[in-house]
C-alpha positions as CSV (number, residue, x, y, z in Angstrom):
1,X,8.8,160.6,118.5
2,X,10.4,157.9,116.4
3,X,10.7,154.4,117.5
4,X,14.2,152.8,116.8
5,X,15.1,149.1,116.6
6,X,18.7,149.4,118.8
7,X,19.3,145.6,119.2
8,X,17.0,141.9,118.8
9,X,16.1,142.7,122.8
10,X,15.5,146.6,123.2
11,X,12.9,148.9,121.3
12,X,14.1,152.6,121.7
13,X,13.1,155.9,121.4
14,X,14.6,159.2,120.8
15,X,14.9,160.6,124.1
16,X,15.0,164.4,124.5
17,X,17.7,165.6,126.3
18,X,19.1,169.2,127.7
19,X,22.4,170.1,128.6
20,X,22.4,172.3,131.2
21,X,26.0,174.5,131.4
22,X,26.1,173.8,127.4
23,X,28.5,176.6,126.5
24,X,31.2,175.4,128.9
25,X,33.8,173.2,128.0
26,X,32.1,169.8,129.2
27,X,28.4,171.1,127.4
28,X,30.5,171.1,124.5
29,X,31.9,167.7,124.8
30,X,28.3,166.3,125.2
31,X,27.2,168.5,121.8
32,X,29.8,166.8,120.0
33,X,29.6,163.3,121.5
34,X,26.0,163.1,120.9
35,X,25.5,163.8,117.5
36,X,24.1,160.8,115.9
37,X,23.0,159.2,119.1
38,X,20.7,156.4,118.2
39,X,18.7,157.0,121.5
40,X,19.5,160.6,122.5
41,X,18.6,164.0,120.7
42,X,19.6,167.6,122.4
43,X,16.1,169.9,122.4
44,X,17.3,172.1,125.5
45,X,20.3,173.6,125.8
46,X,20.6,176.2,129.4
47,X,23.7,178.6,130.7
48,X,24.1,181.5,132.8
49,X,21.9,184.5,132.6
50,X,24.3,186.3,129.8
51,X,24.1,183.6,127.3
52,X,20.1,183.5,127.7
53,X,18.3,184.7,124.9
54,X,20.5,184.4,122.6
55,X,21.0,181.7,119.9
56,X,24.1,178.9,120.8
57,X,26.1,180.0,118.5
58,X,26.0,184.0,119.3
59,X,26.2,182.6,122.8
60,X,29.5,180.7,122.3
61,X,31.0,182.7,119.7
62,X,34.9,182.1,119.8
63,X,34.5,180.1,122.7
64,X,33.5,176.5,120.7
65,X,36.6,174.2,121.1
66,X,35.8,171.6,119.5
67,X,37.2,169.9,116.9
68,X,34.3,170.2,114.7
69,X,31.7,172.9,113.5
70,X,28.8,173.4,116.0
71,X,25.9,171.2,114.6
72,X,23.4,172.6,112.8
73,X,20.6,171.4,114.9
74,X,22.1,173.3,117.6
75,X,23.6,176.6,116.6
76,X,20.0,178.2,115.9
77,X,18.5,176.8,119.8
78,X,18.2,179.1,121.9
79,X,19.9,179.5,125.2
80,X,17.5,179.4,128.3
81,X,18.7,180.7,131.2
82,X,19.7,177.5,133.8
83,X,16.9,179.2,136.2
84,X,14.4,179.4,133.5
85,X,12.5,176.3,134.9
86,X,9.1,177.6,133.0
87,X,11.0,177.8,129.7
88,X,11.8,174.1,129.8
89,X,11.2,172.3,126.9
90,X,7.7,170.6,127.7
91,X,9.1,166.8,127.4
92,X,12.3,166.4,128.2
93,X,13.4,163.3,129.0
94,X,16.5,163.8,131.2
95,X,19.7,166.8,131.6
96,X,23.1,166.5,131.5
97,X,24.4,168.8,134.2
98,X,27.5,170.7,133.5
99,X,27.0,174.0,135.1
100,X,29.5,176.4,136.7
101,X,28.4,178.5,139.9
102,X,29.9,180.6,142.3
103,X,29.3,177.5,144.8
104,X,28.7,174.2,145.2
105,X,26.0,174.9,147.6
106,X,23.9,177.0,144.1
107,X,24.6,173.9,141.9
108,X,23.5,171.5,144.5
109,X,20.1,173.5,144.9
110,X,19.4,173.9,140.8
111,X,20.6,169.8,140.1
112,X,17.3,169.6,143.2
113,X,15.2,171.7,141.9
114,X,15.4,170.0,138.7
115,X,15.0,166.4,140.1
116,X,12.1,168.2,142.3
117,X,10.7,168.9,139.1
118,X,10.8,165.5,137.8
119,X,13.3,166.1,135.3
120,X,16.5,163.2,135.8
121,X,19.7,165.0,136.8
122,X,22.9,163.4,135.0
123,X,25.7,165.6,136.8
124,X,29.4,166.3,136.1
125,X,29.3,168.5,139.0
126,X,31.0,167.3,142.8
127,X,28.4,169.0,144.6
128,X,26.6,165.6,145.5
129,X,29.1,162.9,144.9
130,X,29.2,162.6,149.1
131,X,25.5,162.0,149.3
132,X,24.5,159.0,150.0
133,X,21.5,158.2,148.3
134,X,23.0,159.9,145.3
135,X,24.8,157.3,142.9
136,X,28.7,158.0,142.0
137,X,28.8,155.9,138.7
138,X,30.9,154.1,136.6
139,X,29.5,151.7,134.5
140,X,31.3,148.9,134.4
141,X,32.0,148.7,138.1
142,X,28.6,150.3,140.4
143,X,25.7,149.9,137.9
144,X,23.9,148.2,140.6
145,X,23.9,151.4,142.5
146,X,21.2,152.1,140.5
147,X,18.9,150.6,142.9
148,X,19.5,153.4,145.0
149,X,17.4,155.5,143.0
150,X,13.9,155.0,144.9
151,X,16.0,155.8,148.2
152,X,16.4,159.0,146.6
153,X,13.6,159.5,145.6
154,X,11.4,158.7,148.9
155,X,14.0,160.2,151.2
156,X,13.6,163.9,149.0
157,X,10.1,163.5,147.9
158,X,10.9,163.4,144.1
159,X,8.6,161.4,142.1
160,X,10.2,161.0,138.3
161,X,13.9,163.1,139.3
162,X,16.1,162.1,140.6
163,X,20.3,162.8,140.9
164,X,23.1,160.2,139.4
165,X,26.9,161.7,139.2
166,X,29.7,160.6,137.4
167,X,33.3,160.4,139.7
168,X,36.7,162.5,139.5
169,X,38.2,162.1,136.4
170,X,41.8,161.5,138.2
171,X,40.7,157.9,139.3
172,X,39.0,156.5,136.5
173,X,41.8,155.1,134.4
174,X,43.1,152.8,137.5
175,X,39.3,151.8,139.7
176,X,38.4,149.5,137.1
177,X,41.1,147.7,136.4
178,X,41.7,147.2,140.2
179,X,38.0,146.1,140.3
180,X,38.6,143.6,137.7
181,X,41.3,142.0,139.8
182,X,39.0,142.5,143.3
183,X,36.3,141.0,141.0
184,X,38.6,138.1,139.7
185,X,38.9,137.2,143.8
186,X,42.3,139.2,144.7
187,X,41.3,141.3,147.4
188,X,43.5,144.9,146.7
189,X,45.1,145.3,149.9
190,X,46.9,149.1,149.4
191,X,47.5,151.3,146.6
192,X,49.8,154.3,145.6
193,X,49.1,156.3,142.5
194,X,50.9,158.9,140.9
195,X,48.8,160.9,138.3
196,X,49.8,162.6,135.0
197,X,46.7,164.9,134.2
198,X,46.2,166.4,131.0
199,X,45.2,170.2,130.7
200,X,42.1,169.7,129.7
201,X,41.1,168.8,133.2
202,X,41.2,172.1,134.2
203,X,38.5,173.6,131.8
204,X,39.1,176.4,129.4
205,X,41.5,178.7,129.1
206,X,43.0,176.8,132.2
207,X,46.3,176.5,132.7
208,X,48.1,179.6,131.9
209,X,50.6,178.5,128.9
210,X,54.0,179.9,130.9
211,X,53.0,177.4,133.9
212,X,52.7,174.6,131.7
213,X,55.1,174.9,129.0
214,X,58.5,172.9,130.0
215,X,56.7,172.7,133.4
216,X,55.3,169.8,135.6
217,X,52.8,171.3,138.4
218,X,52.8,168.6,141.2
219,X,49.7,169.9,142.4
220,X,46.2,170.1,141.7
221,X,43.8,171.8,144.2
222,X,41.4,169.0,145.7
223,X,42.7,166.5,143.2
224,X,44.4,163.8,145.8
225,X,41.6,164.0,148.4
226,X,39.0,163.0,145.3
227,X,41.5,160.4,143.8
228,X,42.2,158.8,147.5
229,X,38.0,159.2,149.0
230,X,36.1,158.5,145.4
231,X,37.1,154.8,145.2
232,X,35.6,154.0,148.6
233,X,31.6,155.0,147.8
234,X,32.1,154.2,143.9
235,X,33.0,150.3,145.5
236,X,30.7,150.7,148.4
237,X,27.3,148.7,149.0
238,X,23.3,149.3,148.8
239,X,22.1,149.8,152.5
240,X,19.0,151.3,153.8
241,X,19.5,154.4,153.6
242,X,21.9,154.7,150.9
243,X,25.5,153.5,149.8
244,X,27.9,152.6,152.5
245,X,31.7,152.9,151.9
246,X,34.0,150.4,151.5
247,X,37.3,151.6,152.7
248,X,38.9,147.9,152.3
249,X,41.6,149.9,149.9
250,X,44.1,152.7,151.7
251,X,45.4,154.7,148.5
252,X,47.6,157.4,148.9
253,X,48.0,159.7,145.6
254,X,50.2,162.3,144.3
255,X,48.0,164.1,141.3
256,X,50.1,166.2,138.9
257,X,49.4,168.5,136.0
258,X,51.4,168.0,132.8
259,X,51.6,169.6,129.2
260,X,49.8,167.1,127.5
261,X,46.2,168.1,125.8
262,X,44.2,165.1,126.9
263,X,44.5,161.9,128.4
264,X,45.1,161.8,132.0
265,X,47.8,158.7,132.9
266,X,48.4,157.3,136.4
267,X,51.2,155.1,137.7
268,X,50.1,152.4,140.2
269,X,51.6,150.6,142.6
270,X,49.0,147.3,144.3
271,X,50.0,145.5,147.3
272,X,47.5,142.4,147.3
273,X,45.9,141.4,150.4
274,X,46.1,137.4,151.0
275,X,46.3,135.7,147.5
276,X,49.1,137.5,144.7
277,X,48.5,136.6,141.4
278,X,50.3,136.0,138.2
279,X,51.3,138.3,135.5
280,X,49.7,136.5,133.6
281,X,46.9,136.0,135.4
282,X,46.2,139.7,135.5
283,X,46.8,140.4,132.6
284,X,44.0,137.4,131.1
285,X,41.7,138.8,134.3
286,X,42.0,142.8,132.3
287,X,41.5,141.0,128.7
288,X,38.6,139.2,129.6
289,X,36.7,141.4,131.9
290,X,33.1,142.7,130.6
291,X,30.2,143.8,132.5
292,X,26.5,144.8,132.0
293,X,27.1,147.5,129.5
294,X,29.1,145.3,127.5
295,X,26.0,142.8,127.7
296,X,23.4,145.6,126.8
297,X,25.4,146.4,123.4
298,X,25.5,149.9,125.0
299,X,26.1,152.5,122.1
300,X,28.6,154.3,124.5
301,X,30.2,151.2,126.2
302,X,33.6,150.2,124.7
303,X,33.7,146.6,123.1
304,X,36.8,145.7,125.5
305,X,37.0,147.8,128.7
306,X,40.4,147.3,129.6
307,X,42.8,146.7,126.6
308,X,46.3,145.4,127.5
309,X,49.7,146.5,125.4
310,X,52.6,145.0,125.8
311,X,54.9,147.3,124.5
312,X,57.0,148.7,126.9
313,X,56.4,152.5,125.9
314,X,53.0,151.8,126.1
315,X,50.1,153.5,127.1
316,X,50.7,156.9,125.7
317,X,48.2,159.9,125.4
318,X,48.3,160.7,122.1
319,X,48.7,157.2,120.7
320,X,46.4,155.8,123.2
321,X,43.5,158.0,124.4
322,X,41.0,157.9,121.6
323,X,40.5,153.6,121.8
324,X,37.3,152.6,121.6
325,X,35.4,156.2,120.8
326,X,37.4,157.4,123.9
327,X,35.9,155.1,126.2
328,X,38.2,152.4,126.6
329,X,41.3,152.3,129.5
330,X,44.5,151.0,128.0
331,X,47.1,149.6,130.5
332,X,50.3,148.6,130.3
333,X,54.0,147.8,132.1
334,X,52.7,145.7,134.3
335,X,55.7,144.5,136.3
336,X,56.4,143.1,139.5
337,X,57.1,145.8,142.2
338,X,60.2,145.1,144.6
339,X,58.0,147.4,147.5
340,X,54.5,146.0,147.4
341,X,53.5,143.1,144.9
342,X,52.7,144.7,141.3
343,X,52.8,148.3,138.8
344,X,51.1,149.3,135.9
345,X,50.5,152.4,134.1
346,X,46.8,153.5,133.0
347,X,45.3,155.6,130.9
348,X,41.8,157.2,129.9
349,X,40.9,159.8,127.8
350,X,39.8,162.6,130.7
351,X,36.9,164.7,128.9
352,X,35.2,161.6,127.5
353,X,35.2,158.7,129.5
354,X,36.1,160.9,132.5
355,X,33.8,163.5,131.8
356,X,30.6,163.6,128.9
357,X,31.1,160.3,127.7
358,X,31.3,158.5,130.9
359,X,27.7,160.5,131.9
360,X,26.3,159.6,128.3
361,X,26.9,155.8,128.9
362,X,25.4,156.1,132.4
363,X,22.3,157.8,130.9
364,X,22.3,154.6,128.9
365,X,22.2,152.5,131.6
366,X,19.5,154.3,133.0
367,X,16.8,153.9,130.1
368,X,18.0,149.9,130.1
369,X,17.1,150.0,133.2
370,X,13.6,151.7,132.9
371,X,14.8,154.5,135.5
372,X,14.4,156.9,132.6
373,X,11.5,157.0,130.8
């Protein structure tokens, strides 16, 4: 394999990667977003038994919605079957996990099997978010929880694998901003978030087109439990055993679908716990947060996390989503609240940084920290 020179600190290598689940919607979001990875190249890519054997493009067929061509690199592999542990390509570095089962209780045995097998298990999937020893990541907030890792690993008997999941989509355009403030030394006392969520959040086809057209749908099966529950582990701490909650922040959510194509927005309400700050203060606290995968130069990791507008129609989805490769959270109308202390609307673009992207900057993470190899 080819050494690359990625930065004056950090000699990489290509890493060989499979998606496994690659004709699904969020496979194809890691095909496109990887092209031209400077550290990654896709060798393996798996489905369900009735795309096996076939070539990814007979496999997809009119199913690719992306807005590019399938790569040529990719539309000639052919499809192993997600069971197909055998047919593995020999030295794989890590997968990308987006498969659909009948139950979580199928996916959570495959993602095993795999990490039993030493392959690293990058998953999209919920089906072990609530284990303990199983990080829930976001990179700019919980990259420590890395170090829960060799937990895993001794408490399942895995020797290389291991399991790292990315969160709900629905909450990742409001945690970090309210970590930058918890960060900053204003403890978040409660919080009450209304989301917007884009289509695209419910896979392909989805929503049918007479629900959504001229429609709102104020309700989204599971969504408010994750958007309310995630926070609490994704902000929790290393113990011995695993991560333990921090349920410091009550949220209550509403989580809505709207006719919007991507971008999921939230409206948040903060009440503070002891100390309130400024407007202004805030807002300098979201403009000059960074965090390790700013530091690393992460090829994935937006230059500015958290960008601020001003203007007072600002954030919106289609003017905002795509900042930053997709990766940044815009924020805006931040305003004093005459119920609890402040409101802001978020934003983040829901299949990348909520979904493909956010895993691909965690898999970064990973080889800076040596946990993939």
């Amino acid at each position: 394999m080819n050494t690359l020179k990625i930065s004056d600190k950090i000699t990489m290598k290509k890493y060989n990667v499979g998606i496994l689940g690659a004709t699904g919607i969020v496979g194809q979001n890691y095909i496109n977003l990887l092209q031209d990875h400077p550290w990654f190249q896709i060798v393996d890519v798996a489905a369900s038994p009735r795309s096996a054997s076939k070539t990814y493009k007979e496999a997809v067929k009119t199913k690719w919605q992306m807005p590019n061509l399938i790569p040529d690199n990719i539309k000639d592999l052919v499809v192993r079957d997600v069971q197909d542990f055998e047919g593995m390509t020999k030295d794989l570095s890590f997968v990308f996990s987006a498969i659909n089962m009948p139950t979580k209780e199928q996916i959570r045995e495959l993602e095993i099997e795999y990490a039993r097998r030493g392959i690293p298990v990058l998953s999209n999937n919920s089906a072990h978010r609530w284990s303990p020893d199983v990080p829930m990541m976001i990179g700019e907030i919980n990259h420590e929880h890395v170090k829960v890792i060799p937990i895993q690993q001794k408490n399942r008997g895995f020797t290389k694998g291991f399991i790292v999941v990315k969160p709900n989509c629905s909450l990742q355009s409001y945690l970090t901003p309210i970590f930058a403030l918890e960060q900053a030394g204003y403890k978040v006392d409660k919080l009450i978030i209304t989301t917007l969520q884009a289509i695209s959040g419910a896979g392909y086809p989805g929503v049918p087109s007479l629900d959504v057209i001229d429609n709102i749908i104020p309700y989204i099966n599971g969504e408010e439990e994750k958007t309310e529950k995630e926070p609490h582990k994704i902000l929790g701490k290393i113990a011995e055993k695993g991560i333990e909650n921090d349920d410091s922040i009550e949220i209550s959510s509403t989580c809505t679908r709207v006719a919007v194509s991507d971008g999921h927005t939230a409206s948040v309400n903060v009440k503070f716990k002891e100390r309130v700050p400024s407007k202004e203060e805030i807002i300098k606290i979201w403009n000059d947060f960074k965090s390790l995968p700013q530091e690393l130069n992460l090829p994935f990791a937006p230059k500015q996390p958290i960008i601020y507008l001003h203007n007072i129609d600002r954030p919106q989805p289609k003017k905002d989503r795509d900042n930053d490769k997709g990766m940044a959270l815009t924020v805006g109308r931040l305003r004093e609240d005459n119920v609890f202390d402040f409101k802001f609307v978020a934003l983040s673009h829901n299949t990348i940084r909520g979904a493909a992207g956010g895993s691909i900057l965690s898999a970064e993470l990973l080889v800076s920290k040596e946990y993939i190899s």
